[in-house]
matplotlib code that plots the C-alpha trace (Angstrom):
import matplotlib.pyplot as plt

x = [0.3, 3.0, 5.2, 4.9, 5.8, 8.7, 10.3, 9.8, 11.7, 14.2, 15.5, 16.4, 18.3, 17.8, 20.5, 20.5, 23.0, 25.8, 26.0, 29.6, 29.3, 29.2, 26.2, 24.5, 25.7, 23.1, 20.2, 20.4, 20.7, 17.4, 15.4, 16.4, 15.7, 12.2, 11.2, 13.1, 13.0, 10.0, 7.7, 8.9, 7.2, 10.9, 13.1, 16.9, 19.5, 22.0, 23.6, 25.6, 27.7, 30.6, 29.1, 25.7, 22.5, 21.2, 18.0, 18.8, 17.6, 18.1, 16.6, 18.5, 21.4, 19.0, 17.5, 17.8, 17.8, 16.9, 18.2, 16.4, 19.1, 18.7, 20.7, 22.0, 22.8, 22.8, 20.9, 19.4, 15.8, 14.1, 14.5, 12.5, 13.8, 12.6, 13.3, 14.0, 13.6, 16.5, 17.6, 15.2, 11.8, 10.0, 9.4, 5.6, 5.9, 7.0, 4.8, 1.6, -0.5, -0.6, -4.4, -2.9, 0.2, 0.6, 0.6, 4.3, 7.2, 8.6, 12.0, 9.3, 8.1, 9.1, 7.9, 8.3, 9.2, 11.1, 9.4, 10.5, 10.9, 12.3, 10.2, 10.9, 8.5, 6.2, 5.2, 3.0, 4.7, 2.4, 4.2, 7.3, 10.5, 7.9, 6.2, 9.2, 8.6, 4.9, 2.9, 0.4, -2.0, -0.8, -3.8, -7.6, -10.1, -11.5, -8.6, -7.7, -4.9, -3.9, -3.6, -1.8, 0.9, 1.4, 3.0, 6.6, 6.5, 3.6, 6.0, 9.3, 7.3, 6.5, 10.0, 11.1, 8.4, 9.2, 13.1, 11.4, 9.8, 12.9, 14.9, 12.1, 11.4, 15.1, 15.3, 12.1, 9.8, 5.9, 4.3, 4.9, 3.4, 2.8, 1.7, -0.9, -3.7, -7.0, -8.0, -4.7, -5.8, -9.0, -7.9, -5.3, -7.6, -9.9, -7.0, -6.6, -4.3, -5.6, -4.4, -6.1, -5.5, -3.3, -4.4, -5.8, -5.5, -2.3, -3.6, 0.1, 1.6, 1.2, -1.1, -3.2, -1.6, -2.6, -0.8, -1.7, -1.0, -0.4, 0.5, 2.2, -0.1, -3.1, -1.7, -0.8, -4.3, -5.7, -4.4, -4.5, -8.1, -8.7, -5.9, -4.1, -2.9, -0.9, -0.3, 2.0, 3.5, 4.7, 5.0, 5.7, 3.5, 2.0, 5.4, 7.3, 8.8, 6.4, 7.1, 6.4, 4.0, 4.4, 3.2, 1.7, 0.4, 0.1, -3.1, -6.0, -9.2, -12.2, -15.1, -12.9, -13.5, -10.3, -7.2, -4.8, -1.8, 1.3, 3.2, 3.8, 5.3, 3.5, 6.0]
y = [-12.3, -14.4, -14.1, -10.0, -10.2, -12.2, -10.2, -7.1, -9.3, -9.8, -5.9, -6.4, -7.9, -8.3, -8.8, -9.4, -5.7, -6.5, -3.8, -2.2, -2.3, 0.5, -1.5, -1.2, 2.5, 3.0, 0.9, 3.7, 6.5, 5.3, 5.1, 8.6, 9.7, 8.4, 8.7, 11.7, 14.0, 12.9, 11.7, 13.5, 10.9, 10.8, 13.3, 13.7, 13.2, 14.1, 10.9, 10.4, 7.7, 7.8, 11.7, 10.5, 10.9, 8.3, 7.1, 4.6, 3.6, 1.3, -1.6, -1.7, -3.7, -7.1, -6.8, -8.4, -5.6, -6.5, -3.7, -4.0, -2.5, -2.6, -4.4, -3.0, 0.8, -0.9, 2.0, 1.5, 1.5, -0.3, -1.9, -3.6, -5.1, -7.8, -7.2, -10.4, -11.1, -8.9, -7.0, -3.8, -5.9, -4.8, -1.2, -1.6, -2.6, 1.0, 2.7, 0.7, -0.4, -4.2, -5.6, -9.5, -11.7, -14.6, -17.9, -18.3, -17.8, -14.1, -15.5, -17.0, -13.3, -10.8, -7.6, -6.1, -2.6, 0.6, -0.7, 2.1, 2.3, 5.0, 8.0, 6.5, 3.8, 5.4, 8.1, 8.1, 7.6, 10.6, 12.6, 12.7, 14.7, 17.8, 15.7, 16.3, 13.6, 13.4, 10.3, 8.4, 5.2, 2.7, 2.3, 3.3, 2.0, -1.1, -2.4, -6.0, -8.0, -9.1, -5.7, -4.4, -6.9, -5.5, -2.5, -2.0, -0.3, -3.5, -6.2, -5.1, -4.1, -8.1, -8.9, -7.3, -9.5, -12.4, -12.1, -11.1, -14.3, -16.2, -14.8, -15.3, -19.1, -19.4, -17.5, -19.6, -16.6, -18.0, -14.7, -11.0, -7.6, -4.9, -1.1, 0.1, 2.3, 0.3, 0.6, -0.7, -3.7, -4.1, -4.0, -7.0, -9.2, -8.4, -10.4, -13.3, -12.2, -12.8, -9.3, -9.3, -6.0, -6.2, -3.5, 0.6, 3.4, 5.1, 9.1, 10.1, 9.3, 10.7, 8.9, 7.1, 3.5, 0.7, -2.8, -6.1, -9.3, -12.0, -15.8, -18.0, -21.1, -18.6, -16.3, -19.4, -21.0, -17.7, -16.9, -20.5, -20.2, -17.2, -15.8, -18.2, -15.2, -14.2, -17.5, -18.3, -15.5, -15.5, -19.0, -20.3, -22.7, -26.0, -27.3, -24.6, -25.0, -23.7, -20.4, -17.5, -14.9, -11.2, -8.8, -5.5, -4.0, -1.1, -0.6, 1.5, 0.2, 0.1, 1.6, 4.1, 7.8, 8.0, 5.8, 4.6, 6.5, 5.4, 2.0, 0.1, 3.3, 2.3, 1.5]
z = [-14.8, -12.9, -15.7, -15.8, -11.8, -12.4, -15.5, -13.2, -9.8, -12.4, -12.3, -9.1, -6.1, -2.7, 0.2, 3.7, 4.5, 8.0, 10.6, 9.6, 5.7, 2.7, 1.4, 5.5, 5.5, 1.9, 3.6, 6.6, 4.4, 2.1, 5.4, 5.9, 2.7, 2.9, 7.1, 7.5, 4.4, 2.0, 5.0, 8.2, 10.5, 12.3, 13.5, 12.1, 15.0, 12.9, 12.9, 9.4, 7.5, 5.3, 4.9, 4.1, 6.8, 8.0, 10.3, 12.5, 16.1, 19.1, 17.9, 14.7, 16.7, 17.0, 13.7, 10.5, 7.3, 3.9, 1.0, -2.5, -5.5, -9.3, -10.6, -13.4, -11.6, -8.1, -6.5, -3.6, -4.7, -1.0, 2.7, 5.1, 8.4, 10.9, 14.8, 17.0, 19.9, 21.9, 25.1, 23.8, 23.3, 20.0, 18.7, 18.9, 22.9, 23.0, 20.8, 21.2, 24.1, 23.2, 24.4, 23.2, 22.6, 20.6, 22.9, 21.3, 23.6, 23.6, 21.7, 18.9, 18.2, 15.7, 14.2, 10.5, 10.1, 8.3, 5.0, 2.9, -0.8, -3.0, -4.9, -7.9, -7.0, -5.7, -8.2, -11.0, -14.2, -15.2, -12.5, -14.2, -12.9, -12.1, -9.6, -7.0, -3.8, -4.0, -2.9, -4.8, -4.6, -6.5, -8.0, -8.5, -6.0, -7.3, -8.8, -8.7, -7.5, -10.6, -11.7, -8.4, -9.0, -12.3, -10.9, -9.8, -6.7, -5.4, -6.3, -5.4, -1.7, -1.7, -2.5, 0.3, 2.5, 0.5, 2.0, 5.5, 5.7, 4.8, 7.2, 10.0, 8.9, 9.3, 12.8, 14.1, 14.5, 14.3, 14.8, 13.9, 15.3, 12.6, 13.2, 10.3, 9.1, 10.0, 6.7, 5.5, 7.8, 6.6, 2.6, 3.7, 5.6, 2.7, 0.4, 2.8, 5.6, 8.9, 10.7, 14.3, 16.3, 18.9, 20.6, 20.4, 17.9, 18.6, 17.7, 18.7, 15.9, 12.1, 10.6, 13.5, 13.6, 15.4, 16.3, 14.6, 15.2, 12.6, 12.8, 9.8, 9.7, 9.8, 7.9, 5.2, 5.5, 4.7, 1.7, 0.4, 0.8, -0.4, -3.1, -5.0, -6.9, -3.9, -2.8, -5.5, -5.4, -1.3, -1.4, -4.4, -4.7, -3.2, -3.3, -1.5, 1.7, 4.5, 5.1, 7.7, 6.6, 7.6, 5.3, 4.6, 1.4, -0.7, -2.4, -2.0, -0.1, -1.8, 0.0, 2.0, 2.4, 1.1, -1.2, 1.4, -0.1, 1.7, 0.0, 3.1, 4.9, 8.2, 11.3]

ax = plt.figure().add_subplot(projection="3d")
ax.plot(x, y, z, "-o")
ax.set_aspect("equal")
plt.show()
């Protein structure tokens, strides 16, 4: 299994993208693509670059952005970014009526967000060309871990949270807020991630989100206890340096009404 993930992380390549760049200007036009077009959970301003749309917003400015490419077209393929601590707070502050805070100090407090990735990863290979910019579940309810990470889209998503946690180690950020499907929340608590909500069911937005709350020594200890699998994979190992955990996922919950459908697509 590891060796599978790592032969598909080797197709691509991940890079922190600077306000100001060509490579910055592709990151904010792939968000559009995805929020703005294929999802419409956000509404165009109009704002372009270099002649492309592009979805950007205040918070952007104290952020960190991480852009996914493969490597041998280098198209743009998926982003994530990490808000610190800054002038505008955090998105969910805005969004969210927070019921709890981390006892870490305000500047020791991040939150993950804009995890988009392209169509191409997110369609069944049975879709084809005909299946335009439908969604799918990366899987079948039931399926297992080691058969998630099997999949494309699933891995190249945790590459992007791999680089997230990097960059907060590196920036000194000990806990991270999330917005989520509750069921999305209960598959990864399920897997050894120790999400606690932050706070109530947002109805206001499409789909119904809610904040979580997650801490990297819990968040560590939990999947050391309970998923080696993914373990190894975030962290590399027992020998790794210690690390940050933020994370989401993007697999279907077993036991739900319905397969949570929407790749990490959730702030």
């Amino acid at each position: 299994m590891n060796f599978k993930v790592w032969m598909v992380l080797e197709k691509y390549e991940y890079s922190v993208v600077e306000p100001g760049t060509g490579a910055y200007a592709e990151y904010l036009a792939l968000r559009h693509e995805v929020f703005c077009e294929e999802l419409g959970r956000i509404v165009p301003d109009g704002r372009s670059a270099r002649g492309v749309a592009i979805e950007s917003d205040d918070y952007d400015v104290h952020s960190l952005h991480v852009l996914c490419r493969l490597k041998h077209t280098g198209v743009a393929v998926g982003c994530s970014r990490l808000i610190l601590p800054g002038p505008k707070g955090l998105n969910v502050n805005a969004r969210y009526k927070l019921s709890c805070a981390p006892e870490s100090p305000a500047g020791q407090v991040g939150e993950i967000g804009r995890l988009a990735l392209a169509s191409s990863l997110r369609r069944d290979r049975a879709e084809g060309s005909s299946g335009g910019r439908r969604r799918r579940a990366l899987g079948a309810v039931g399926d297992s871990v080691h058969a998630m990470l099997k999949r494309e889209g699933p891995v190249v998503a945790l590459g992007l949270y791999r680089e997230i946690i990097n960059l907060a180690n590196r920036y000194g950020i000990t806990h991270c807020y999330a917005a989520m499907e509750p069921a999305l929340a209960r598959l990864l608590n399920r897997l050894g991630f120790p999400f606690h909500e932050a706070g109530p069911l947002n109805t206001a937005v499409s789909p119904a989100r809610q904040p979580y709350l997650i801490g990297a020594q819990a968040a560590k200890a939990g999947l050391a206890a309970r998923n080696s699998c993914l373990y190894r994979f975030m962290f590399g190992g027992v020998e790794a340096e210690s690390q940050i955990m933020i994370t989401s996922a993007v697999w279907p919950v077993a036991g739900e009404s319905k397969a949570y459908r929407d790749v990490g697509l959730h702030i």
